[in-house]
C-alpha positions in Angstrom: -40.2 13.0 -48.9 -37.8 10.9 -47.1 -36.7 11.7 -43.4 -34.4 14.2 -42.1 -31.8 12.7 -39.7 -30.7 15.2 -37.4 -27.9 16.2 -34.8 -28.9 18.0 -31.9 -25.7 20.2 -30.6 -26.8 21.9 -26.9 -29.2 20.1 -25.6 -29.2 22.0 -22.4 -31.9 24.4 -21.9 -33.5 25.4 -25.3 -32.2 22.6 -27.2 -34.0 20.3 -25.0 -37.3 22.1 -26.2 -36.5 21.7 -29.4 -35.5 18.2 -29.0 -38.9 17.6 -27.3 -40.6 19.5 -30.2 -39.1 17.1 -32.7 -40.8 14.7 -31.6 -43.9 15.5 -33.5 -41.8 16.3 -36.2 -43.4 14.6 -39.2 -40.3 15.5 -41.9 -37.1 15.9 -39.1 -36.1 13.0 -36.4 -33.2 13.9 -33.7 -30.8 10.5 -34.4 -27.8 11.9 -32.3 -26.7 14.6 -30.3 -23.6 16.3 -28.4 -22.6 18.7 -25.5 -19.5 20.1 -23.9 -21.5 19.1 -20.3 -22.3 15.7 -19.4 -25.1 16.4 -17.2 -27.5 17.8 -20.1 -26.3 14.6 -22.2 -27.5 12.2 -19.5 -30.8 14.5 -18.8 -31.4 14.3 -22.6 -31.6 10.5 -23.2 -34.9 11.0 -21.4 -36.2 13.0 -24.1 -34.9 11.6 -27.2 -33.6 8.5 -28.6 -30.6 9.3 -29.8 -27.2 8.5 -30.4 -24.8 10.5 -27.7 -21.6 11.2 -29.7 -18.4 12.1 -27.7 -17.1 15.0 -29.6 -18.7 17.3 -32.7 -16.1 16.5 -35.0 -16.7 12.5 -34.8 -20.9 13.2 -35.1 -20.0 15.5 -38.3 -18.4 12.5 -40.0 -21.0 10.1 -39.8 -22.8 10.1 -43.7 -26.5 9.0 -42.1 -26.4 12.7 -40.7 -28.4 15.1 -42.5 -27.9 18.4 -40.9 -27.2 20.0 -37.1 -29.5 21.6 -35.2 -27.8 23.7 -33.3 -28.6 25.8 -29.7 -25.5 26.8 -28.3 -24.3 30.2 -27.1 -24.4 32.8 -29.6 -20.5 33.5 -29.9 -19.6 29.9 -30.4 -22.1 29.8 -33.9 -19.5 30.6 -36.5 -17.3 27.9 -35.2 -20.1 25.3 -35.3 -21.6 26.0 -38.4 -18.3 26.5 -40.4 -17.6 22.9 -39.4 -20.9 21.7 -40.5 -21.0 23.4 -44.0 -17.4 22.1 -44.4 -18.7 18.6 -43.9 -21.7 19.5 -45.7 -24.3 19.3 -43.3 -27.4 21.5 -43.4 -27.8 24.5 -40.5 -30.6 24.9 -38.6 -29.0 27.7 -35.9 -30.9 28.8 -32.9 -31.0 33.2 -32.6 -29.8 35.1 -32.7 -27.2 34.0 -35.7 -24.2 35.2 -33.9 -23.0 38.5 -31.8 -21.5 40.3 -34.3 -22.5 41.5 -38.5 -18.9 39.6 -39.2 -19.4 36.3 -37.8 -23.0 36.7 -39.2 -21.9 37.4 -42.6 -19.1 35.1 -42.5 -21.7 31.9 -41.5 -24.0 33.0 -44.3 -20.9 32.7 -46.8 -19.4 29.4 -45.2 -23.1 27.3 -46.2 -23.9 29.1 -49.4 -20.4 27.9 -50.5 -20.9 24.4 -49.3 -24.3 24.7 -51.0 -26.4 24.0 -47.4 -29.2 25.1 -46.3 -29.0 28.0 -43.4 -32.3 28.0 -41.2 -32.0 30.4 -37.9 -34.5 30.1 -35.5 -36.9 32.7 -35.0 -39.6 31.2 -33.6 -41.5 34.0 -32.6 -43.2 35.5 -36.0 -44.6 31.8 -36.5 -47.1 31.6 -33.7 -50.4 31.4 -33.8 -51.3 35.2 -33.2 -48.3 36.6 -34.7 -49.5 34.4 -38.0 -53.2 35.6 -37.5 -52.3 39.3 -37.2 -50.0 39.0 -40.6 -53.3 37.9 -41.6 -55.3 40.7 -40.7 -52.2 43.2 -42.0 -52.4 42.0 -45.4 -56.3 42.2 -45.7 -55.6 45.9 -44.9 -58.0 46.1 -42.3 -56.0 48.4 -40.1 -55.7 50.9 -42.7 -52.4 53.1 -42.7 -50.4 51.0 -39.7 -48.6 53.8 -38.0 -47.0 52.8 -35.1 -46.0 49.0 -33.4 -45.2 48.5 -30.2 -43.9 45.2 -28.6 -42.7 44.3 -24.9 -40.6 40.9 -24.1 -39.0 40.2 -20.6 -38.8 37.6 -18.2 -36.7 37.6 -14.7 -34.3 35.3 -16.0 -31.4 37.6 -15.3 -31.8 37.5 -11.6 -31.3 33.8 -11.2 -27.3 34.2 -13.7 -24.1 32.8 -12.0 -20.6 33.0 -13.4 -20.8 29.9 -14.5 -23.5 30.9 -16.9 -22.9 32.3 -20.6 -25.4 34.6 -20.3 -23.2 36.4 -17.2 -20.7 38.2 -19.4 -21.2 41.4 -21.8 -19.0 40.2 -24.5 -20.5 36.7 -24.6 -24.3 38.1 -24.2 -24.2 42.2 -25.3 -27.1 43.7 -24.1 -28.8 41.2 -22.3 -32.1 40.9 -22.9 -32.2 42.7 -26.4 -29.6 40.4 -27.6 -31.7 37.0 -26.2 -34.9 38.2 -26.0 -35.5 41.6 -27.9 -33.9 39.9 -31.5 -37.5 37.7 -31.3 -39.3 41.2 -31.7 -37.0 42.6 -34.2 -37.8 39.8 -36.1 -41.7 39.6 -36.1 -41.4 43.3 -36.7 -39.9 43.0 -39.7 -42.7 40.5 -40.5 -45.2 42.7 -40.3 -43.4 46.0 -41.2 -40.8 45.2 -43.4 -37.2 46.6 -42.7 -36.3 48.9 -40.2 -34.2 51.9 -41.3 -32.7 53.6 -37.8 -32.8 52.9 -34.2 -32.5 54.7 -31.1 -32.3 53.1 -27.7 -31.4 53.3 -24.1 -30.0 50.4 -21.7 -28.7 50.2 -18.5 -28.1 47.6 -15.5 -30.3 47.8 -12.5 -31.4 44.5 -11.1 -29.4 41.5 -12.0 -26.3 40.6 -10.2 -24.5 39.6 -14.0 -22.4 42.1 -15.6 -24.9 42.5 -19.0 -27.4 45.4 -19.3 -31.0 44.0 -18.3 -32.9 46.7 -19.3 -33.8 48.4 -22.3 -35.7 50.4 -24.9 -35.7 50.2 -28.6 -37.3 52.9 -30.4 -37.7 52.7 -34.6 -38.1 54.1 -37.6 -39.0 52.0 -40.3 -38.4 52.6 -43.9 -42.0 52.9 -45.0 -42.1 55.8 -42.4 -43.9 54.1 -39.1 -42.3 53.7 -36.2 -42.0 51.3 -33.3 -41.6 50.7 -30.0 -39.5 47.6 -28.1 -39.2 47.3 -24.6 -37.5 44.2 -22.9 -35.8 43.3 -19.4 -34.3 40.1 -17.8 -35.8 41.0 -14.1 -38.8 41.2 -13.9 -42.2 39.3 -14.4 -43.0 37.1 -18.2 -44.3 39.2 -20.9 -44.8 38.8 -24.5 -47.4 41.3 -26.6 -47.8 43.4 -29.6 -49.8 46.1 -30.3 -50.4 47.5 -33.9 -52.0 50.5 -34.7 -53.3 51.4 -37.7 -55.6 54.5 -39.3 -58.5 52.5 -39.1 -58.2 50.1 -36.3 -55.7 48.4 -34.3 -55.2 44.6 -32.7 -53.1 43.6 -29.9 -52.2 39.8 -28.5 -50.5 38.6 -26.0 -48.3 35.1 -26.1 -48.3 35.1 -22.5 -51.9 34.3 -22.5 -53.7 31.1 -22.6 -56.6 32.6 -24.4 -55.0 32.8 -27.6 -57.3 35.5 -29.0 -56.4 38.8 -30.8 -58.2 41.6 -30.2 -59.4 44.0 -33.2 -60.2 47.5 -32.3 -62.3 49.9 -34.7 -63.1 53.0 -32.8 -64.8 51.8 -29.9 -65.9 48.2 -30.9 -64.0 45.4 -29.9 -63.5 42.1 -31.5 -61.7 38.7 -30.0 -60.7 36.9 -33.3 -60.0 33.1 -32.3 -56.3 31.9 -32.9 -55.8 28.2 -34.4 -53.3 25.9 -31.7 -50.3 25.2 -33.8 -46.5 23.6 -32.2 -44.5 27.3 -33.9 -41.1 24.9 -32.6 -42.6 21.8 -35.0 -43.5 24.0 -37.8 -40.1 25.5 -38.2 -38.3 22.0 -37.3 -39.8 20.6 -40.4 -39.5 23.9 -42.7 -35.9 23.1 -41.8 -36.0 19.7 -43.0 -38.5 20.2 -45.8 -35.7 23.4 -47.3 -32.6 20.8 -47.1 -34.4 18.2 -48.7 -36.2 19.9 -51.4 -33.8 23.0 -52.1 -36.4 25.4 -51.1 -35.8 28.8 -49.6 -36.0 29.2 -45.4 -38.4 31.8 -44.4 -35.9 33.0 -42.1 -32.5 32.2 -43.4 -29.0 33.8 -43.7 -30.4 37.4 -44.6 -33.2 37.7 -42.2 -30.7 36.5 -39.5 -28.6 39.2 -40.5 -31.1 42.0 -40.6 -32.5 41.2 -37.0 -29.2 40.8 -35.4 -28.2 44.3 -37.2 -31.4 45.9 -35.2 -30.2 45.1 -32.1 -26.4 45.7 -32.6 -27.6 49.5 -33.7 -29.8 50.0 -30.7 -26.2 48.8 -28.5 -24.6 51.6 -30.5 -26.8 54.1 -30.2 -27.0 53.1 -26.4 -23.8 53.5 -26.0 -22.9 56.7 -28.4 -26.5 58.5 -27.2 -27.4 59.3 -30.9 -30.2 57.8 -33.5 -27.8 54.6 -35.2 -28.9 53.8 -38.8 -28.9 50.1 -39.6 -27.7 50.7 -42.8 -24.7 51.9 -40.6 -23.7 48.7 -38.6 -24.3 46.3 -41.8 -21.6 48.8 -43.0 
């Protein structure tokens, strides 16, 4: 399989990581790249080799281009992508897909029509622990899983300016559910399969931006478990899952550099070893590997969807104090 020539579009923040990633890319190379600030450009030619283009548009018309990689702010994705598809570039789209079910929907419909692949970015469910517990799921192990419970915060909220995105509620609704929660959502589904209704509180009580920072998810899921997601922009790094079945339950942490997961079964405990794998370099090359061949992303258009849909239920209820079914807000 031949190599996948890529344009990386924000390559500020995130998008230098994944920029960085691609290096060990075996199927997808970064050959060019744009950004509305000319700082990142200049800080990026230290990561990659690449070809800085002035403007979108001119990088969209050059032929050697396979696809964009894109990791932008959320509510400029439908834009972006609609431009790519209409020059028929494949999408690989940093998450969440976009801030609302309509832009959502209408990117989904803008690359199936140009016949492109859509790839959005949820790293999360492809680490090495989240993988391993999958693993343990499906051997059945745990029994009956009943109840899942995740937690994801960082104090990135207390250090937001004006001049940041990531200030403004209609540009960053919710906060830290939108940005950070969305990861959750998505693993969840991984392991659980859809969730069916959501209720959730939020509120504001640390950073000096205008979003929520704060907030609880609580679910049902439509085989009858619920969950638990808790998240916050203020306060110290966390990532971990816990999983409880009828028979036993496992936990992990990302946080940790022990990548282990622990296995409870009554009171014996067992640390399973996690293989090291590069999650960023696995999904960069899925990306490449689906536009090449045709093949189907693991998270595409409709998983976007359904994790955006999560968290845009749990802002509704929020805001309307009553249990919000999904099914509602896809409505």
């Amino acid at each position: 399989m031949r190599e996948f020539r890529a344009l990386m579009v924000g390559v500020g923040g995130f998008g230098a990581e994944l920029a960085a990633a691609s290096r060990s890319c075996k199927y997808l190379r970064v050959v060019g790249a744009c950004d509305s600030q000319n700082q990142a450009m200049a800080e990026f030619t230290r990561i990659c080799d690449a070809r800085l283009y002035p403007s979108y548009e001119a990088a969209l018309r050059e032929r050697h281009i396979d696809g964009v990689v894109i990791a932008t702010p959320n509510d400029t994705h439908r834009e972006l992508i609609q431009k790519a598809a209409s020059a028929g570039k494949h999408v690989f789209v940093e998450k969440p897909i976009a801030n609302t079910v309509a832009d959502a929907r209408a990117i989904i419909k803008a690359t199936a029509d140009a016949g492109v692949t859509l790839f959005v970015g949820h790293v999360a469910r492809r680490t090495p622990p989240a993988r391993m517990a999958k693993k343990i799921l499906e051997g059945g192990e745990l029994g009956k899983v009943v109840l899942i419970e995740g937690h994801i915060a960082h104090r990135g909220g207390m250090s937001l300016t004006p001049q940041t995105w990531r200030w403004y509620r209609d540009r960053c609704p919710g906060g830290p559910l939108i940005q950070l929660a969305v990861h959750t959502v998505d693993t969840f589904h991984y392991f659980m399969g859809p969730a069916k209704s959501v209720c959730a509180k939020v509120a504001r009580l640390a950073t000096p931006a205008e979003i929520e920072d704060t907030g609880v998810i609580a679910l049902e899921y439509e085989s009858g478990a619920l969950g638990c997601i808790c998240t916050a922009y203020t306060v110290p790094s966390s990532k971990f899952t816990y999983i409880h079945g009828t028979e036993a339950a496992i936990f992990f942490d990302r946080e940790s550099e022990d990548l282990k997961i622990s296995f409870k079964t009554g009171k014996t405990e067992t640390r399973v070893p996690v293989v090291t794998t590069n999650a960023l370099v696995e999904e960069l090359d899925e990306f490449a590997k689906c536009s090449l061949t045709g093949a189907k992303p693991e998270t595409g258009g409709p998983e976007g969807l359904q994790a955006l849909a999560v968290i845009l239920a749990a802002l509704k209820s929020a805001q309307e104090g009553r249990t919000v079914a999904v099914s509602e807000v896809l409505a």
